[in-house]
Z-matrix of the N, CA and C atoms (Angstrom, degrees):
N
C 1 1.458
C 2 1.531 1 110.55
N 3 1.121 2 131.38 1 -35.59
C 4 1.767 3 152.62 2 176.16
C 5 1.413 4 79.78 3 -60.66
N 6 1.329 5 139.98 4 -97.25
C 7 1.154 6 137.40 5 -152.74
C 8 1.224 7 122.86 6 -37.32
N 9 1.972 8 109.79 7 -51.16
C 10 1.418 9 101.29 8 163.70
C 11 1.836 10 139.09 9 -88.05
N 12 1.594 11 84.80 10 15.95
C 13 1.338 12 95.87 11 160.38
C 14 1.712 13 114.52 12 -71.77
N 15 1.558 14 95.24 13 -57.76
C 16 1.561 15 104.79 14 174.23
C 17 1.667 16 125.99 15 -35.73
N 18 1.100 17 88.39 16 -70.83
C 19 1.704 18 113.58 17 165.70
C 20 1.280 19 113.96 18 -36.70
N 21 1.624 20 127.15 19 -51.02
C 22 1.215 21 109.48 20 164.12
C 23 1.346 22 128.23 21 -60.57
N 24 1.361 23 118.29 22 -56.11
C 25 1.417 24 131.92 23 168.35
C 26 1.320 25 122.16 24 -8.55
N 27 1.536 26 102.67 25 -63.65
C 28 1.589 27 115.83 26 -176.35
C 29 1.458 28 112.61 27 -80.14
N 30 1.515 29 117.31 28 -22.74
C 31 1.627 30 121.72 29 171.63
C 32 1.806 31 104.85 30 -58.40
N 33 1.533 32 107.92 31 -39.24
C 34 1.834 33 110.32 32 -166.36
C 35 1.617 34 93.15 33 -72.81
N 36 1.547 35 112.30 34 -29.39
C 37 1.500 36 99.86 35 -156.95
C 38 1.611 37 115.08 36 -94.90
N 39 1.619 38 112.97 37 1.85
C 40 0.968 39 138.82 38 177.60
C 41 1.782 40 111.73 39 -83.24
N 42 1.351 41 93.07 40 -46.38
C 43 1.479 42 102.68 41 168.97
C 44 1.684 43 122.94 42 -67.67
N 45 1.639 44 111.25 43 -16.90
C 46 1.365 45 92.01 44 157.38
C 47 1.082 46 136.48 45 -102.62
N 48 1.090 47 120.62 46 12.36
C 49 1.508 48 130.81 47 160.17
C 50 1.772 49 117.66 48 -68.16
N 51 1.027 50 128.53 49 22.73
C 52 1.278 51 128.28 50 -163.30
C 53 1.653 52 105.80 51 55.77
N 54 1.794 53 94.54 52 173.23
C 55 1.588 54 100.27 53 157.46
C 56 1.416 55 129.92 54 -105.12
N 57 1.373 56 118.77 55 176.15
C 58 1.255 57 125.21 56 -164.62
C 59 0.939 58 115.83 57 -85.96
N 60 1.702 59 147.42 58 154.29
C 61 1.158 60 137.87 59 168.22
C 62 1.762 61 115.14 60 -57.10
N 63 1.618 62 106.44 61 140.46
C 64 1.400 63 98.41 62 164.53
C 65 1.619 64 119.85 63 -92.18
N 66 0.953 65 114.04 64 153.13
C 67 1.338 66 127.80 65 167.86
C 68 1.809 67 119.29 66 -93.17
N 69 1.609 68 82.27 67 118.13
C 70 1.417 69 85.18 68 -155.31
C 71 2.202 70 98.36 69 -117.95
N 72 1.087 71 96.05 70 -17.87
C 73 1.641 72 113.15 71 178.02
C 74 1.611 73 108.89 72 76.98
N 75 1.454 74 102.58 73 13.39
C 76 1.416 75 125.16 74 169.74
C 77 1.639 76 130.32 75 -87.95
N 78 1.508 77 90.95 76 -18.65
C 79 1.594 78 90.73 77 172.04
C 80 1.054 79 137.13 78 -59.29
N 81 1.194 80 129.48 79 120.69
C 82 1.891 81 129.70 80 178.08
C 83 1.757 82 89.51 81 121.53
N 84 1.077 83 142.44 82 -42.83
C 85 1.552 84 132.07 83 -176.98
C 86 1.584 85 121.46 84 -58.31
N 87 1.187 86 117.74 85 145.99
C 88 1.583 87 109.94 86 -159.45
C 89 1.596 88 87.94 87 -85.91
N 90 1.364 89 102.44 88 -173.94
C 91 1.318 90 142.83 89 -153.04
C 92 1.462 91 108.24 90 -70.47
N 93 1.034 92 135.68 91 77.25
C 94 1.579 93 137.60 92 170.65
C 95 1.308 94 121.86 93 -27.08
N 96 1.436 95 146.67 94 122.20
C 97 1.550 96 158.74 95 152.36
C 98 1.251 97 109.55 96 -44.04
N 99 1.571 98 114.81 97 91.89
C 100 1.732 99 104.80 98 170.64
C 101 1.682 100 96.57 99 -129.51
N 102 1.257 101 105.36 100 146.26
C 103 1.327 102 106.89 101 -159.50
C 104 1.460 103 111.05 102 -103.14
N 105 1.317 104 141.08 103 131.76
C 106 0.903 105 146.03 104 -149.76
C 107 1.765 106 129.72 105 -120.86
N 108 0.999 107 120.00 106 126.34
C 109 2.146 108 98.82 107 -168.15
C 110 1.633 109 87.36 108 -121.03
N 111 1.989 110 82.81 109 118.73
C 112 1.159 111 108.60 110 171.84
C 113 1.667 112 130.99 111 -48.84
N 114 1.277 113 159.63 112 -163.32
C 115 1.452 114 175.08 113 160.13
C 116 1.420 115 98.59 114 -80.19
N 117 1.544 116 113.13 115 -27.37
C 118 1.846 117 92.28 116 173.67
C 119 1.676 118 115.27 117 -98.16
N 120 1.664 119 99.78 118 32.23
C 121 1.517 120 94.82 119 -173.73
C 122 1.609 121 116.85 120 56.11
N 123 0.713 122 150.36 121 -64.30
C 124 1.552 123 143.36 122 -157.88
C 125 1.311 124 117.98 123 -105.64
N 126 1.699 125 118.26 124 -9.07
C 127 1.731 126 122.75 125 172.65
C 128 1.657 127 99.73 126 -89.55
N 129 1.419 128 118.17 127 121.37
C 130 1.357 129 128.41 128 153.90
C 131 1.407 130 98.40 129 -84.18
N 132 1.424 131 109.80 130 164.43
C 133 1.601 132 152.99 131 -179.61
C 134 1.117 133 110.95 132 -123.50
N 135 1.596 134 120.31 133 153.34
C 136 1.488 135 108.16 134 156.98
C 137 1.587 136 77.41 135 -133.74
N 138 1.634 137 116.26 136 171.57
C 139 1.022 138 131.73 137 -172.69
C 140 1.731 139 97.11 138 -93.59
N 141 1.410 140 111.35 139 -37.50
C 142 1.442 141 104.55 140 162.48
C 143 1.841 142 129.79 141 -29.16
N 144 1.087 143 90.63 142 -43.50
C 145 1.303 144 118.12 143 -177.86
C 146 1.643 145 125.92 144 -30.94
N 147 1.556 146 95.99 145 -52.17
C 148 1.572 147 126.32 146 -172.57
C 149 1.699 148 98.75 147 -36.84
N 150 1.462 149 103.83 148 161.08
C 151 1.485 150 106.28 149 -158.37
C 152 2.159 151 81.65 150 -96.49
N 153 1.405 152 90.66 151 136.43
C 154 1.486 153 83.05 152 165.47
C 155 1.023 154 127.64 153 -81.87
N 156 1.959 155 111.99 154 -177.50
C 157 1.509 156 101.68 155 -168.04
C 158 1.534 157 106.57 156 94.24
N 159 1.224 158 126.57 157 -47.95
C 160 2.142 159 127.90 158 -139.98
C 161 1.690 160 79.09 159 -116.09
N 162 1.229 161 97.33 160 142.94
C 163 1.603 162 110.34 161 158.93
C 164 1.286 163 114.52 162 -68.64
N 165 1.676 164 123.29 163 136.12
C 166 1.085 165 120.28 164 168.72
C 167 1.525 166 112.91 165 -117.14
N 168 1.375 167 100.27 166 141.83
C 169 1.627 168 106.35 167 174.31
C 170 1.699 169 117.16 168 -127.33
N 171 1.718 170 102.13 169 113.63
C 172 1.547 171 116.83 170 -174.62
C 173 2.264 172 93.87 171 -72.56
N 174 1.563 173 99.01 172 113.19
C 175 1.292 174 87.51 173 151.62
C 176 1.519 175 124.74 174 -122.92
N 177 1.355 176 119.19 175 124.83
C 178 1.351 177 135.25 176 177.14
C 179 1.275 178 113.20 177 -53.11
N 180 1.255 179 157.24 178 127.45
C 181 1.181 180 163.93 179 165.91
C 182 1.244 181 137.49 180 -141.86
N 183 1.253 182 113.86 181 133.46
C 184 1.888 183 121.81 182 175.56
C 185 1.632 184 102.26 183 -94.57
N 186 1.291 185 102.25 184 135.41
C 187 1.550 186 90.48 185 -178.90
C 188 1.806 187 119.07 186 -108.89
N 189 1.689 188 90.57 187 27.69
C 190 1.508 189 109.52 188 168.58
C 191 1.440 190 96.77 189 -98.44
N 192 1.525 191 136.71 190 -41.40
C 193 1.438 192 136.91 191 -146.69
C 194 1.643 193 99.83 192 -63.84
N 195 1.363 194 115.94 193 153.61
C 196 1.867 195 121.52 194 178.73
C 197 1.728 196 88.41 195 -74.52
N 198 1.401 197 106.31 196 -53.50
C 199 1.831 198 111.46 197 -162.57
C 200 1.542 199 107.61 198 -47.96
N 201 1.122 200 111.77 199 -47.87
C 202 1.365 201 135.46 200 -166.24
C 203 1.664 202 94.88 201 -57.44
N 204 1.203 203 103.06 202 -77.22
C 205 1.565 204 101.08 203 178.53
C 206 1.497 205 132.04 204 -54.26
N 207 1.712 206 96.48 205 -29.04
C 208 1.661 207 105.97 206 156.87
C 209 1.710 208 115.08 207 -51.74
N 210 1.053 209 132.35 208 -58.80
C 211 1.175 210 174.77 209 -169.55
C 212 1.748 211 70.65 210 -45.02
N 213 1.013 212 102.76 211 -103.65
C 214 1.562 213 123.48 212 -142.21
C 215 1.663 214 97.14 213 -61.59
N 216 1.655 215 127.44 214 -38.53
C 217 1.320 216 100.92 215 178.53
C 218 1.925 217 116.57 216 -80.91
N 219 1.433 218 81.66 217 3.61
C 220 2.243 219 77.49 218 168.93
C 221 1.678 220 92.85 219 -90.80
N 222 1.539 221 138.92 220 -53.97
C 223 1.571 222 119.28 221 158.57
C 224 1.091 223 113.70 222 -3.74
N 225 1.628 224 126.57 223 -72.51
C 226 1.044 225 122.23 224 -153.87
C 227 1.641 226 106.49 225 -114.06
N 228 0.887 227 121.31 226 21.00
C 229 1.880 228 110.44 227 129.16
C 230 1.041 229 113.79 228 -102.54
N 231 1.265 230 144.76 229 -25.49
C 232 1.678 231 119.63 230 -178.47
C 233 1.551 232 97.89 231 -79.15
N 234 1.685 233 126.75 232 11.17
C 235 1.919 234 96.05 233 -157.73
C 236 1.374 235 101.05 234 -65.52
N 237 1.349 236 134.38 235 13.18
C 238 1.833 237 120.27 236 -178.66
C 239 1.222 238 86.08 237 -64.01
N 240 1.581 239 130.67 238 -53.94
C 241 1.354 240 130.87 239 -147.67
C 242 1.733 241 95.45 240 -69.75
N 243 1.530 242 109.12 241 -48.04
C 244 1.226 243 130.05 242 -161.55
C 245 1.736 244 122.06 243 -55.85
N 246 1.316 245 96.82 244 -38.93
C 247 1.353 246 136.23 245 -173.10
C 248 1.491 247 100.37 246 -34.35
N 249 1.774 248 145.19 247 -41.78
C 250 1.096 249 123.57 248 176.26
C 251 1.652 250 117.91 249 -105.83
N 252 1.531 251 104.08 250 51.38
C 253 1.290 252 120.65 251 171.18
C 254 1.712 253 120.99 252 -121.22
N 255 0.870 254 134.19 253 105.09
C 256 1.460 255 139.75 254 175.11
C 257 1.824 256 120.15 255 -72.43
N 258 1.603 257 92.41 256 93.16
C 259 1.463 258 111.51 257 179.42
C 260 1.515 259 122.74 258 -87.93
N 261 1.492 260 122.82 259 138.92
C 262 1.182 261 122.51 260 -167.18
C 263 1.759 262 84.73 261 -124.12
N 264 1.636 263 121.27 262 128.91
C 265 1.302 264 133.05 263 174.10
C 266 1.614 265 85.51 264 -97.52
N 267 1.691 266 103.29 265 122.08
C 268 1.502 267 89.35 266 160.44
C 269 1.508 268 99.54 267 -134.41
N 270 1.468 269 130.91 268 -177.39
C 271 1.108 270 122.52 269 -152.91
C 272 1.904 271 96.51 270 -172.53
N 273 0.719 272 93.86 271 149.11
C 274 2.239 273 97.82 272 177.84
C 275 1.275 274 88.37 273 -116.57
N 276 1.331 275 147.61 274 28.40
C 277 1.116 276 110.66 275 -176.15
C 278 1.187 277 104.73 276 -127.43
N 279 1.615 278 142.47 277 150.29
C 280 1.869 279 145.99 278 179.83
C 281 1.370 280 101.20 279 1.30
N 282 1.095 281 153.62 280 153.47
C 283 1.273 282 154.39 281 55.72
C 284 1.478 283 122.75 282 66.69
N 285 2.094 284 92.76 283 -81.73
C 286 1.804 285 63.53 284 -175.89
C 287 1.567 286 90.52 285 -104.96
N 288 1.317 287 143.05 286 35.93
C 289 1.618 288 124.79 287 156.99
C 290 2.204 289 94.38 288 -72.20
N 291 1.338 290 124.43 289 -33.47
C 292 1.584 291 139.55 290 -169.40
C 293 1.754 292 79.56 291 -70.33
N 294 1.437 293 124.65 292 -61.44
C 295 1.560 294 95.71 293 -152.66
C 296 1.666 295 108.53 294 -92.00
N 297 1.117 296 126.47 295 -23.97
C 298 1.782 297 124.91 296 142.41
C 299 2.145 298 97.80 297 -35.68
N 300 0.243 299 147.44 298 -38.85
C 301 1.598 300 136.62 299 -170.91
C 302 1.442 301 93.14 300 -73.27
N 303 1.396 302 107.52 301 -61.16
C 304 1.827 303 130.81 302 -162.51
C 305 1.584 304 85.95 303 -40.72
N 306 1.222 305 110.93 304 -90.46
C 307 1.281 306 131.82 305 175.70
C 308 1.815 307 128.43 306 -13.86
N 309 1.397 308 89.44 307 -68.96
C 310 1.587 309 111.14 308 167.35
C 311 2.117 310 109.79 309 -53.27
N 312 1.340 311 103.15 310 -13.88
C 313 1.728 312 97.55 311 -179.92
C 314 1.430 313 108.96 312 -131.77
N 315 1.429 314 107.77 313 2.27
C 316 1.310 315 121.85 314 167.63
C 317 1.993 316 110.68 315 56.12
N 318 1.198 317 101.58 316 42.21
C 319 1.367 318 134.53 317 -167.69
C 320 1.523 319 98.38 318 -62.87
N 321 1.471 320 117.86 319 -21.86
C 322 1.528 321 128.36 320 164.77
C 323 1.388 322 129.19 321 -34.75
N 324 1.153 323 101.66 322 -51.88
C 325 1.410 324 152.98 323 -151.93
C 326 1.810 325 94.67 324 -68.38
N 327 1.386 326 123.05 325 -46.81
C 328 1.602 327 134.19 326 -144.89
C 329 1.528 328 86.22 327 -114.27
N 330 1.601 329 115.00 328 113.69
C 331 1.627 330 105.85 329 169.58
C 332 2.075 331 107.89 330 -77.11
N 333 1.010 332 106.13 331 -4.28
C 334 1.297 333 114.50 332 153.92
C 335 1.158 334 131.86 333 -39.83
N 336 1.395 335 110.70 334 -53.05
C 337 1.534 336 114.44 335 -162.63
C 338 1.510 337 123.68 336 -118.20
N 339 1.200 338 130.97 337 111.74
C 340 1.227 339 152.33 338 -153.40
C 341 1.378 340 97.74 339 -93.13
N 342 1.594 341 137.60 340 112.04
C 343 1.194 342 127.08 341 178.23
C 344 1.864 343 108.00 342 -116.87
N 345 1.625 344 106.74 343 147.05
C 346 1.693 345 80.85 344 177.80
C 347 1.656 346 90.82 345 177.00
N 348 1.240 347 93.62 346 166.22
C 349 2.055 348 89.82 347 174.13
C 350 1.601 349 101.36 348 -112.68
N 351 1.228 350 95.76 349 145.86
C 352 1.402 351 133.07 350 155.95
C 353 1.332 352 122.28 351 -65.26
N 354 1.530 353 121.69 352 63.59
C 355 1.029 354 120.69 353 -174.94
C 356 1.562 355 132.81 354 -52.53
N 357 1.659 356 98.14 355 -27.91
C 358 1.502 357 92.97 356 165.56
C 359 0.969 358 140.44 357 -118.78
N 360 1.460 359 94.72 358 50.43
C 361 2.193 360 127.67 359 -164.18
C 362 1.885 361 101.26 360 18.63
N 363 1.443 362 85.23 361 43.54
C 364 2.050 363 80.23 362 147.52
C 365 1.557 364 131.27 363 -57.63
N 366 1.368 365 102.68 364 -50.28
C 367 1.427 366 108.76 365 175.05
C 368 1.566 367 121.15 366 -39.07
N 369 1.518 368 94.53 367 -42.01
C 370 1.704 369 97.08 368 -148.17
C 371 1.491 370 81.37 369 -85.16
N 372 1.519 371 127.10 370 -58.90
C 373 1.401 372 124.13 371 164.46
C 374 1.812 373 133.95 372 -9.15
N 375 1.355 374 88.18 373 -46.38
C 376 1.598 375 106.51 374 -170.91
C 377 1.630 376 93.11 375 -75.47
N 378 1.277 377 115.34 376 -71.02
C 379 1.673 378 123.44 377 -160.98
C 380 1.402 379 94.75 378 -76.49
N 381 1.386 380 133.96 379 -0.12
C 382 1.599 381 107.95 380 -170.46
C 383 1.299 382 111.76 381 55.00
N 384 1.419 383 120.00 382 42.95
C 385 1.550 384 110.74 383 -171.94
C 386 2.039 385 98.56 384 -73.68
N 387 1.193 386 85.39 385 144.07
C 388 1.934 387 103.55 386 -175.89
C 389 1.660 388 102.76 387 -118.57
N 390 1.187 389 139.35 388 -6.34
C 391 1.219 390 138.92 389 170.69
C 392 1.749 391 113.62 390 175.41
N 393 1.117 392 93.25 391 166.51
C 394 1.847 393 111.79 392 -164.12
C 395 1.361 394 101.58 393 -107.35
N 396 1.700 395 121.94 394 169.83
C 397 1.111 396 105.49 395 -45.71
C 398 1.556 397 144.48 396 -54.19
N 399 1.039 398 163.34 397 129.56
C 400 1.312 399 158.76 398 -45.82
C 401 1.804 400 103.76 399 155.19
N 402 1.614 401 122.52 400 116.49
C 403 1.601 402 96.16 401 -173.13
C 404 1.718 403 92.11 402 -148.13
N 405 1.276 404 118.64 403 130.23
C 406 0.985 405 125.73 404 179.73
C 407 1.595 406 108.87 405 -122.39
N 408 1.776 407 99.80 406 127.69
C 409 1.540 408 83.86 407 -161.26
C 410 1.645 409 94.04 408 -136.71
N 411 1.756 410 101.80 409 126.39
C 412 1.203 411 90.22 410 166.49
C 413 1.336 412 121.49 411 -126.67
N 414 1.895 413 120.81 412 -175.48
C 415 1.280 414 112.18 413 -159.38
C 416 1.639 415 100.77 414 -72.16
N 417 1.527 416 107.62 415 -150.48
C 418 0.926 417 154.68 416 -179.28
C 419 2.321 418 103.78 417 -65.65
N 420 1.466 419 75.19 418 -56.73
C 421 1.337 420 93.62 419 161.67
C 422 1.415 421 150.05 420 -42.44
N 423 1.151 422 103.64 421 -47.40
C 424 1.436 423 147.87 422 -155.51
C 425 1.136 424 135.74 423 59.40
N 426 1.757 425 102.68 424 41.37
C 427 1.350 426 106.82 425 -176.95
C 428 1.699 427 102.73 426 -110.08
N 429 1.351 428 85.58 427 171.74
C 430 2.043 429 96.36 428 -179.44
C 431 1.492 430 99.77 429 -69.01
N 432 1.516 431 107.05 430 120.94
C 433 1.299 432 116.08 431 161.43
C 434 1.798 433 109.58 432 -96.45
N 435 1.248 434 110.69 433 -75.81
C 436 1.647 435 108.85 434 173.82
C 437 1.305 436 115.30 435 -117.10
N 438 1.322 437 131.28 436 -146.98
C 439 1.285 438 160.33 437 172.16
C 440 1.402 439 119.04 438 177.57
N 441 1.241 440 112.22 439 137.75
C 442 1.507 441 131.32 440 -168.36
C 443 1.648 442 97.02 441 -125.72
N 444 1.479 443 114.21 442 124.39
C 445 1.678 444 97.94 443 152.84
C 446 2.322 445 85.90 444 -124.53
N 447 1.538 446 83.81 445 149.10
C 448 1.297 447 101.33 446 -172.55
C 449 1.723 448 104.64 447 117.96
N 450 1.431 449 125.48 448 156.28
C 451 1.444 450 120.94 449 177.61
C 452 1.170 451 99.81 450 -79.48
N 453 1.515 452 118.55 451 153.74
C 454 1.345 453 127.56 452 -179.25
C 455 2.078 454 114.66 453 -140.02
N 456 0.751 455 127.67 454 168.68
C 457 1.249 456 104.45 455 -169.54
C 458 1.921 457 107.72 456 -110.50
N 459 1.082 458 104.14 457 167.14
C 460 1.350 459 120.57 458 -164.66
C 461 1.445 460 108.39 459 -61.16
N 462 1.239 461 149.65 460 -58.90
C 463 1.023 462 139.29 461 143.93
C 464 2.017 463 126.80 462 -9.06
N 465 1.433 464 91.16 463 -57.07
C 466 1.782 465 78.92 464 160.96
C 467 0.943 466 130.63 465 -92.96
N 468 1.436 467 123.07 466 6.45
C 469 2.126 468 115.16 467 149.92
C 470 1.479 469 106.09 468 -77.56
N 471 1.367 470 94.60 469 -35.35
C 472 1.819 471 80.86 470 179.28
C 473 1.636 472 124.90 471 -65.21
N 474 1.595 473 109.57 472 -30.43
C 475 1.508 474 122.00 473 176.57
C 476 1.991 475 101.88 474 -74.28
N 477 0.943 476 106.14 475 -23.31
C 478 1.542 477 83.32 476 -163.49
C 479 1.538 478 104.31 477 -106.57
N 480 1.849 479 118.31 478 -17.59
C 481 1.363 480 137.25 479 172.42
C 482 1.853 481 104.55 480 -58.13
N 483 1.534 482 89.70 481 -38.64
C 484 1.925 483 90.70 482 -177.76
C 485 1.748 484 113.76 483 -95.45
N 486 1.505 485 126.89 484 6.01
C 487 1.206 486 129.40 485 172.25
C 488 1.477 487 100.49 486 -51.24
């Protein structure tokens, strides 16, 4: 019982340190085209799109998950810091469970942030995503710098968005 006292301990205290980058053997490749349907129903996106120059960061999201929503309302209090990063919310999941989220974080609000589903779960396809939240971050460039699945805090998109 001591042991799995221990064991837990260091699992909670592990979790506040953020998470680790994944290794995906994707790093250094530019920015993948996944197409996206906007909150007004009828505007597509492509991820191509993104203005160059600006770091972009793909985040994967369920907009049932606690992390996910953790996740996204620390996004959107640090965006002062955040503010010269170009985020794409994408999501596989219905429509309007994606624009109840939109709504509920007022995601409107940030000309930053691009929210929308992936209707034909490219994303998750591409990264092999295995759980949410989900963060694909690239430079300046638009190449793959890391990936995070798990919430991570704002400070390390900003450190690894400006590598």
């Amino acid at each position: 019982m001591k042991k799995l006292s221990i064991a837990f301990v260091i699992t909670c205290l592990v979790g506040c340190f953020g998470a680790e980058p994944q290794k995906t053997g994707m790093e250094g490749k530019p920015l993948p085209g996944f197409n996206l349907l906007l909150p007004d129903s009828s505007t597509w996106v492509n991820t191509n799109q993104a203005p160059k120059g600006k770091p972009v960061i793909l985040y994967y999201f369920n907009p049932h998950c606690p992390y996910c929503k953790a996740q996204t309302k620390e996004i959107i209090e640090d965006m002062d810091q955040l503010k010269a990063n170009q985020f794409y919310f994408i999501t596989p999941y219905p429509f309007d469970e994606m624009k109840k989220f939109w709504k509920e974080y007022e995601l409107a609000k940030y000309p930053n942030i691009s929210t929308g589903i992936d209707t034909s779960g490219a994303m998750g396809n591409y990264f092999e995503v295995s759980g949410v939240p989900y963060l694909a971050i690239y430079g300046k460039d638009q190449k793959l710098t890391n990936t995070f699945m798990g919430k991570i805090y704002s400070s390390q998109i900003k450190k690894v968005a400006e590598q």
